[in-house]
C-alpha positions as CSV (number, residue, x, y, z in Angstrom):
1,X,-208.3,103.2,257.8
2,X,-208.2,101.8,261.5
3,X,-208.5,104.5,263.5
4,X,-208.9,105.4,267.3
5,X,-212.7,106.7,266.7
6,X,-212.6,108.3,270.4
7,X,-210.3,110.9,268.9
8,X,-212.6,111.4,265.8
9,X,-215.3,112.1,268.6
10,X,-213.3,114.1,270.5
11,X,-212.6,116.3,267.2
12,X,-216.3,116.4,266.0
13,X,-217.0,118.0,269.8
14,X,-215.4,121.1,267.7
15,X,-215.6,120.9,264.1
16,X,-217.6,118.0,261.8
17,X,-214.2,116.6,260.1
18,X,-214.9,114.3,257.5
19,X,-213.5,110.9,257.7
20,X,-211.2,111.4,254.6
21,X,-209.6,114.5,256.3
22,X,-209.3,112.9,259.7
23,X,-207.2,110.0,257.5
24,X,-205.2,112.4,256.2
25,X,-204.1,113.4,259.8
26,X,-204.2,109.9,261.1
27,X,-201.7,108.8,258.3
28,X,-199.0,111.2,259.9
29,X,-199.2,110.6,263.5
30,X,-196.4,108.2,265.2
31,X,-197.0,106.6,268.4
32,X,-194.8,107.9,271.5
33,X,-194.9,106.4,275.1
34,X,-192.9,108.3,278.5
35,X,-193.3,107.0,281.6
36,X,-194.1,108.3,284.5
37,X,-191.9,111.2,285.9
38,X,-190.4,111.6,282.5
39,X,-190.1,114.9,280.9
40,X,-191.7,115.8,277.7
41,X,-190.3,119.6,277.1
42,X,-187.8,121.0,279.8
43,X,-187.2,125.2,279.8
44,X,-185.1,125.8,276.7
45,X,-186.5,123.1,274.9
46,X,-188.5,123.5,271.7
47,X,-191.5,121.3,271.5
48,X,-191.3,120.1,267.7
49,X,-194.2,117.8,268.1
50,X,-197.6,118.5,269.0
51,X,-198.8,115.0,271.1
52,X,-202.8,113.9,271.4
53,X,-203.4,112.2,274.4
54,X,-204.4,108.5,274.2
55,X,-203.6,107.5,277.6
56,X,-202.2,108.8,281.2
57,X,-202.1,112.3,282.9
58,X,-199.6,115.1,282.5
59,X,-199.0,118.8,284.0
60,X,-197.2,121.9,282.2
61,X,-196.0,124.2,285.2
62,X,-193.3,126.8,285.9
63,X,-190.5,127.1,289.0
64,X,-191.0,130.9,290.2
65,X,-188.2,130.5,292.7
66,X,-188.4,128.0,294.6
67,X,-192.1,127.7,294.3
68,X,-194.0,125.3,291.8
69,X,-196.9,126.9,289.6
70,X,-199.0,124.5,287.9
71,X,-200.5,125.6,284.6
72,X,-202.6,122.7,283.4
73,X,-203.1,119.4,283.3
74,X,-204.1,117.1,280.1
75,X,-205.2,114.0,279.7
76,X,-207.1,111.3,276.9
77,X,-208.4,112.7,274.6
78,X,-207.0,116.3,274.3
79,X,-203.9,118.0,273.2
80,X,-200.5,118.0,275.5
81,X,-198.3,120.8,274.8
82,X,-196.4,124.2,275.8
83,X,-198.4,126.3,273.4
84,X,-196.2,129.2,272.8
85,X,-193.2,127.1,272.2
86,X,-194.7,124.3,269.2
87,X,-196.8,127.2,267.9
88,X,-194.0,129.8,267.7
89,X,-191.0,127.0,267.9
90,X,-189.4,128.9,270.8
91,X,-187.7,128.0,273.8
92,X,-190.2,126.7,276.2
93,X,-190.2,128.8,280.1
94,X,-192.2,125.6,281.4
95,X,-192.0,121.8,282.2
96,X,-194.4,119.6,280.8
97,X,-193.9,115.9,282.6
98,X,-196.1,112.6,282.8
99,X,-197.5,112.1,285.8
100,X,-198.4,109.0,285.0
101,X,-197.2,106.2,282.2
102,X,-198.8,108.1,279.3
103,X,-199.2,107.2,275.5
104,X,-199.5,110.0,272.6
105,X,-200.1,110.0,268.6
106,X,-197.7,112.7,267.9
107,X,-197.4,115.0,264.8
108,X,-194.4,117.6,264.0
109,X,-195.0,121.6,263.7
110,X,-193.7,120.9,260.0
111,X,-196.0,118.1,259.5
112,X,-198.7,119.7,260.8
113,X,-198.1,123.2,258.9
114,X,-198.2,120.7,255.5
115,X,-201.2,119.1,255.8
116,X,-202.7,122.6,257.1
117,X,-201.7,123.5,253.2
118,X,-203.1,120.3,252.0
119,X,-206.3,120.0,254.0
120,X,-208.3,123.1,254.7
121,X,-210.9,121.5,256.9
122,X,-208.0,120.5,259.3
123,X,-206.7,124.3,259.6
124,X,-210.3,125.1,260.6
125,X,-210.6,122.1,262.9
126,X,-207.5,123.0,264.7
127,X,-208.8,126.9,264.8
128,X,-211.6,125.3,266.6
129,X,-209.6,123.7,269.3
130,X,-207.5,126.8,269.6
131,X,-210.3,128.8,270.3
132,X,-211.6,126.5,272.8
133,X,-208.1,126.5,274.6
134,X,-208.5,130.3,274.6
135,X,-212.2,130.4,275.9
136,X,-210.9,127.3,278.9
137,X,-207.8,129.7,279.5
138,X,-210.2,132.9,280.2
139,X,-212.6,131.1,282.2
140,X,-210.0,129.4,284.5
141,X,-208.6,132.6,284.3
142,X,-212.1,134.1,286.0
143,X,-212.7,131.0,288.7
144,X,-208.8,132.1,290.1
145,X,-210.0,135.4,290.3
146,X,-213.6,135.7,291.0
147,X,-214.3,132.5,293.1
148,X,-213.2,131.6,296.4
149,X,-211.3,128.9,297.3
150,X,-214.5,126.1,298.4
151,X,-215.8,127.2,294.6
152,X,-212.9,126.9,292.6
153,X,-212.2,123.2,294.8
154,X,-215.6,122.5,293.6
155,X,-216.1,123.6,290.3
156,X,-212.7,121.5,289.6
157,X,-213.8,118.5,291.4
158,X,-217.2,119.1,288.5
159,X,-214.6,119.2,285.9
160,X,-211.9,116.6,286.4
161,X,-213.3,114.2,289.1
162,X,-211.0,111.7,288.0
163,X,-207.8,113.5,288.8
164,X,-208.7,114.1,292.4
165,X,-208.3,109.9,292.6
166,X,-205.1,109.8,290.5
167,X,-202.7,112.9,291.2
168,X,-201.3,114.2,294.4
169,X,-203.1,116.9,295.9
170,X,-199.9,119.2,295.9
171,X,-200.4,119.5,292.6
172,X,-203.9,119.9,292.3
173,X,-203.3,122.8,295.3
174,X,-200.8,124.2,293.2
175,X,-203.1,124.6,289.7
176,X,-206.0,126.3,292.0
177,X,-203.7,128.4,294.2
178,X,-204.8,127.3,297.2
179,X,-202.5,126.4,300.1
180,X,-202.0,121.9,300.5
181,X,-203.3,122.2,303.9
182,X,-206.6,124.1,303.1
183,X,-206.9,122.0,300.2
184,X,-206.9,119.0,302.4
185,X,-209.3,120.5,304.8
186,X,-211.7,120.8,301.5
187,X,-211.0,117.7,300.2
188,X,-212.2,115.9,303.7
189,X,-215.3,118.1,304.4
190,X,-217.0,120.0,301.4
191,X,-219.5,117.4,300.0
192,X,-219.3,116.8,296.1
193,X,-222.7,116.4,294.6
C-alpha cells in the first residue's frame, strides 16, 4: 500500500508498528481539507473523528469571558483534536480552528474503537501517543508554572521555531500567558540560539 511514510515515522517515534498494522489503519483514513479560519469542533460539538495532521497549523482554545485561552497548537505530523470530547464523545467546552489551510487523514471514534478490536498493536500504539500527550501536558503544565516568562518564550521558540514565522503572536502570547506587549518586547530582544 501507498502510504504517507512521514506518518509511519512519526508513529515509530512511539511504538515499532508493523507495516501490515499501519495498512490496516491507513485503509480507514479519508482525506479532509478546512481552510483557514474554519472551524473544526465549536463548544457543544462532538468531535466524531480523530484527524492526523498532514499539512497546516491549528489551535484548540477556550473563551473565559471575554478573554481567549489558547490550549495548544498542532501541526504535521501529530494528532488534532479536543481530547475529552472524541475520547469520551462529549460536548466539546473548546474551539479547535485552522489557522492556516490545513489537510488531515481522518478516522471515526467508531472506526477507530474497531480496528482497536481487530489490531492489538494499534491499541498499544495509540496508548503510546496518549501517554506522550499526557507527559507534553505535565511538562507544559511545569514551564507555566515554574519558568518565567524570557524561559518559557524561549524554551517555546526551542520547540516550535516554525510557528513564531507563521502565527500571530497574540496567539502565541495567549498559549504562554504572557501579556502581547511583553511578548513583543521578547520577541525583538532575547537572542535565540
Amino acid at each position: 500500500m501507498d502510504y504517507p511514510i512521514d506518518l509511519l515515522l512519526y508513529f515509530r517515534r512511539f511504538y515499532d508498528i508493523k507495516a501490515d498494522a499501519f495498512d490496516q489503519l491507513m485503509a480507514c483514513l479519508r482525506f479532509k481539507a478546512y481552510n483557514k479560519g474554519d472551524y473544526i469542533v465549536c463548544p457543544g460539538d462532538i468531535q466524531r473523528e480523530l484527524l492526523f495532521v498532514r499539512k497546516g497549523i491549528q489551535m484548540s482554545y477556550a473563551i473565559v469571558g471575554d478573554k481567549q485561552h489558547i490550549i495548544v497548537f498542532t501541526h504535521s505530523p501529530n494528532l488534532s483534536a479536543i481530547p475529552d470530547s472524541f475520547s469520551f464523545q462529549k460536548p466539546s467546552e473548546h474551539y479547535l480552528q485552522c489557522l492556516t489551510d490545513s489537510e488531515f487523514l481522518a478516522i471515526t471514534y467508531h472506526e477507530l474503537l474497531r480496528i482497536f478490536d481487530h489490531t492489538p498493536a494499534l491499541e498499544r500504539l495509540f496508548r503510546k501517543l496518549t501517554e506522550a500527550t499526557l507527559a507534553g501536558v505535565i511538562h507544559r503544565h511545569l514551564e507555566l508554572h515554574a519558568l518565567s516568562i524570557e524561559e518559557r518564550f524561549k524554551s517555546f521558540a526551542a520547540r516550535s521555531p516554525q510557528l513564531l514565522l507563521t502565527i500571530p503572536h497574540k496567539h502565541i502570547a495567549s498559549y504562554l500567558h504572557i501579556d502581547p506587549t511583553n511578548f513583543s518586547k521578547l520577541f525583538n530582544s532575547v537572542r535565540l540560539d
